[in-house]
N, C-alpha and C positions, 0 to 999 in steps of 0.2 A: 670812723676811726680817725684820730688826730694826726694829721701830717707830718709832725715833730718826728723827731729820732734823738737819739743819744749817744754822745760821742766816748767811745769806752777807754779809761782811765787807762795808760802802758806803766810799765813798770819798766825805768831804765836805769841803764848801770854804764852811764860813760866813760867813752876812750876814746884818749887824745893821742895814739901811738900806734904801732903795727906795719905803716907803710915804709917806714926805712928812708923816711923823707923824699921818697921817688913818687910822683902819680904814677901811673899804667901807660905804657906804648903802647903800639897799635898791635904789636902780635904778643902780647902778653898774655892775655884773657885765653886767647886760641891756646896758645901753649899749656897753661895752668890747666885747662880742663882738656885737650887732647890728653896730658899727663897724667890725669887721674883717672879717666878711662879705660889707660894700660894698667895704670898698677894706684891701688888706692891709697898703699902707704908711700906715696912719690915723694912728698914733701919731708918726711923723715928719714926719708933712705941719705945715704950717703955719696947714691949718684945723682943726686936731685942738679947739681950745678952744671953735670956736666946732658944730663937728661934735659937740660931747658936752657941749655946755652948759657949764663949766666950768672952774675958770683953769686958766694953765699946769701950777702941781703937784701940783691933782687930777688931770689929764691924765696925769703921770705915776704916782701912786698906783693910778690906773682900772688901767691899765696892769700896775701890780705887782701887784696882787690877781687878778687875772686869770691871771696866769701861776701867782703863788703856787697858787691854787684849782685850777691845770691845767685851764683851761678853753678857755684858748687855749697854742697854742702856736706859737714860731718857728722859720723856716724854717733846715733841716738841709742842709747842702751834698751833695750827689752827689759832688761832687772838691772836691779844697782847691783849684785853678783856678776852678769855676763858683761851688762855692757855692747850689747852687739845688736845688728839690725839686721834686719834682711832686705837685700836692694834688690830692683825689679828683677834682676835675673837669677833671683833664691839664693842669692850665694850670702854667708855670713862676714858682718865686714865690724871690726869693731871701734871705740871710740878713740879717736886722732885720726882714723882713715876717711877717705872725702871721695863723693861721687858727683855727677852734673848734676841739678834741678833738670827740669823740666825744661825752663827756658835756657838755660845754658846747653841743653840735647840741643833744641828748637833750632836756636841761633848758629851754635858751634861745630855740629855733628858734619861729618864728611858732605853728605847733602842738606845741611842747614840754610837757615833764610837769609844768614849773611857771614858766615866767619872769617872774612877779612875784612869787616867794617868798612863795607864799599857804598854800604845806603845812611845816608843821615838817620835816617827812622832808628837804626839800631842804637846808637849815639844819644836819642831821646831815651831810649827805654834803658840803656845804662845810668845814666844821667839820674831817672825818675828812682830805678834799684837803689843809687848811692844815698840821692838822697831822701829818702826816705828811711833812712837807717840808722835809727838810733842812735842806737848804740855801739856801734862796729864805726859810724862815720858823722859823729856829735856835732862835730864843728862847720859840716858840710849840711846836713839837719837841720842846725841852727841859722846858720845862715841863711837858708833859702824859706824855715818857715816859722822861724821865731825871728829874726831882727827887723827891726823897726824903722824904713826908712830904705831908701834905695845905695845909699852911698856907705862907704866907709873906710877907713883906713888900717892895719893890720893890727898897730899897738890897742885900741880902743876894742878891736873885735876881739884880740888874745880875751882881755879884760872883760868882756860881757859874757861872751859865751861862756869861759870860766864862771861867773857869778849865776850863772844860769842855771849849770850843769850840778856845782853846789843846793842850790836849792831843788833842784830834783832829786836828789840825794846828798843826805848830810854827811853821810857816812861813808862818802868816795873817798877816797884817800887823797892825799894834796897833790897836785902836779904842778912843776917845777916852771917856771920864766923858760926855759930851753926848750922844756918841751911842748908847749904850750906854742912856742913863738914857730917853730919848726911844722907844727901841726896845720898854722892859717896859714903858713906859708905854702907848705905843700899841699893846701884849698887851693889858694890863688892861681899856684903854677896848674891845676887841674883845669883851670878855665881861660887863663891867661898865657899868651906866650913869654916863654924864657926871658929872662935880661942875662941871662950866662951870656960869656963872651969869652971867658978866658979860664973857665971849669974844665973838667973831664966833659968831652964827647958825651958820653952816655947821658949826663946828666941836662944839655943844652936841647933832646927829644922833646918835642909839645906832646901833650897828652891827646889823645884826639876829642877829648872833649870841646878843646880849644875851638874849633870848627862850628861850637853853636852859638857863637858867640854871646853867651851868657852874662858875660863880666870883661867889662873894658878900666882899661887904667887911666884915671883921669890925668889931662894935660898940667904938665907944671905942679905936679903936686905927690906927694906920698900914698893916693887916695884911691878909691877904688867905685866902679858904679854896676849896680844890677840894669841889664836890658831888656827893660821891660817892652811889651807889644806882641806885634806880628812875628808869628817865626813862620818862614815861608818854606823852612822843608819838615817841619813839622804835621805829620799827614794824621788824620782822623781817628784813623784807626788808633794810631799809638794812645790820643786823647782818649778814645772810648774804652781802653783797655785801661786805662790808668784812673778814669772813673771808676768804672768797675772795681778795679783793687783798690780804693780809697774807698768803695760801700762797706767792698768786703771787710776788710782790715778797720774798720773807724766806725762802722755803724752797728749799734746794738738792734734794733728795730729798725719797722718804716719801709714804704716803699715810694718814697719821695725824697729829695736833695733839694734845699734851696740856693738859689746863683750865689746868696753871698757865702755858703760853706763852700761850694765849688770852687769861687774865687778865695775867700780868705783865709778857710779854716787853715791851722797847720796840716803838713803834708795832703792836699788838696792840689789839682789840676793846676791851679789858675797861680796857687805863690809855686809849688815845684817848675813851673814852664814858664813864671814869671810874663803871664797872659794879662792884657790889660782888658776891659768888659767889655770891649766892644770884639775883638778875636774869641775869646770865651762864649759869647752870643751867637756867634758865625757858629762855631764848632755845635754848639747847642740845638739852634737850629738842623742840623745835618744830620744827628743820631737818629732821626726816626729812619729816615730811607736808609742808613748805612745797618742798622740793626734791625732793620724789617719789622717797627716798632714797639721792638724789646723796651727801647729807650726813649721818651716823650718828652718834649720841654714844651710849656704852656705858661704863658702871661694871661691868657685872656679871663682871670680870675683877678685882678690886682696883683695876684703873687708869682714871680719869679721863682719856678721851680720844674728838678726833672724827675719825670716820673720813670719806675721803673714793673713794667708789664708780665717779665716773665724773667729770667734768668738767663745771661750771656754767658756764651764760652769764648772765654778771653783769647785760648788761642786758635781756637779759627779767626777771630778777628785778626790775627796776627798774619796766620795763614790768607787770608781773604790779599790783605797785604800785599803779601812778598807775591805770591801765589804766581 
């Protein structure tokens, strides 16, 4: 059987809007999904502000980050009449109401694996959620696995990503200079800290993304740079879970990867964690013992590539982890 795979065609529908020009704080996420745990229509109640501490369009940002990170999600109809789903505990919940994922339980949950984002590891698998996300997070998307180059500045990136986002769909509706400019903007502040100095408080919070240092502001300039290499609190496991959901999600066939889809494809390990080949090879090397070799990478053919032996459960890796 031929080692190829095929990378399966998405169908997206971009937005440049939702976050209310806020990134997410640090107890945002906790909130949003403690919140929808008590009550599924929280976000459309009319105590949602005073329920989550916070005005009206944090309320809505809380909201958008939350989904964006897939940590919650809303409810899927059973028929185009009902409209309604049944979530793990049989109850009927219908569409506008939001419950956790799975990893938002994982993470978030009174005894979860981090819900006050005390481990960097959590920060990577945020990170990997956003961006990986089409369509809820385009310009976040774009940037980490569609632009060309390590550097940029924010007028030049409004402008491509736009041209980009058009050619994936012709038939997106236009969006405006403001908002557009407000959207890279509120990328940048996701990785970069504040230049507020003289804003509202609330607005002057670094995102905690800010912590993995993903994106530095270049010296004397308007400009901006991906940091690319070694990330040193980047642990294994996250890597091997985020393979895994890059087979799942990206691969029509195959039970083989080769280095350079690893490294290059979009949304792939090596441009989402902005891993250079020689960190990428380290982590490659390490899957067999950390996966009891589910997970195999072999040169010794000419070809750079990782095989996969049997089927991983992403969150015991996860578990294996925090554990």
């Amino acid at each position: 059987m031929s080692n190829t795979h095929t990378i399966i065609p998405q169908s997206i529908t971009p937005s440049f809007s939702g976050h209310q020009t806020f990134p997410f704080r640090y107890t945002w996420l906790k909130k949003g999904i403690d919140a929808v745990t008590k009550d599924s229509n929280i976000f459309s109640s009319e105590n949602a502000s005073v329920t989550l501490g916070v005005g009206k369009n944090m309320v809505s940002s809380i909201r958008h980050w939350c989904r964006v990170s897939r940590l919650i999600e809303e409810g899927k109809g059973q028929s185009d009449q009902l409209k309604m789903q049944l979530n793990e505990q049989g109850s009927l919940y219908h569409r506008g109401q939001f419950a956790p994922t799975q990893l938002g339980r994982a993470i978030f949950d009174e005894n979860g694996f981090d819900p006050y984002l005390d481990d960097p590891a959590t920060l990577w698998l945020i990170h990997w959620q956003i961006a990986t996300n089409t369509n809820q997070a385009t310009a976040w998307y774009w940037a980490f696995n569609i632009l060309r180059g390590n550097q940029f500045t924010p007028p030049i990136f409004a402008r491509k990503v736009y041209e980009w986002a058009r050619q994936q769909k012709q038939s997106m509706r236009p969006v405006s200079d403001n908002t557009l400019r407000r959207d890279v903007n509120c990328f940048i502040r996701t990785y970069c800290q504040s230049r507020y100095s003289d804003s509202v408080v609330e607005e002057t919070f670094d995102c905690p993304l800010v912590e993995l240092n993903l994106i530095a502001e270049l010296p004397d300039s308007e400009g901006y740079e991906f940091q690319r290499g070694d990330k040193e609190t980047l642990p294994i496991e996250v890597v091997a879970w985020a393979i895994d959901t890059f087979w799942k999600n990206h691969i029509f066939w195959g039970e083989s990867l080769t280095f350079s889809d690893l490294m290059y494809a979009p949304a792939s390990p090596g441009r989402v964690f902005r891993l250079d080949e020689d960190t990428m090879t380290n982590y490659l090397e390490n899957l067999a013992e950390l996966t009891d070799g589910a997970l195999q990478y072999d040169e010794t053919t000419g070809l750079k590539q990782l095989y996969r032996h049997r089927t991983l459960d992403r969150m015991k890796l996860l578990e294996r982890y925090y554990g």
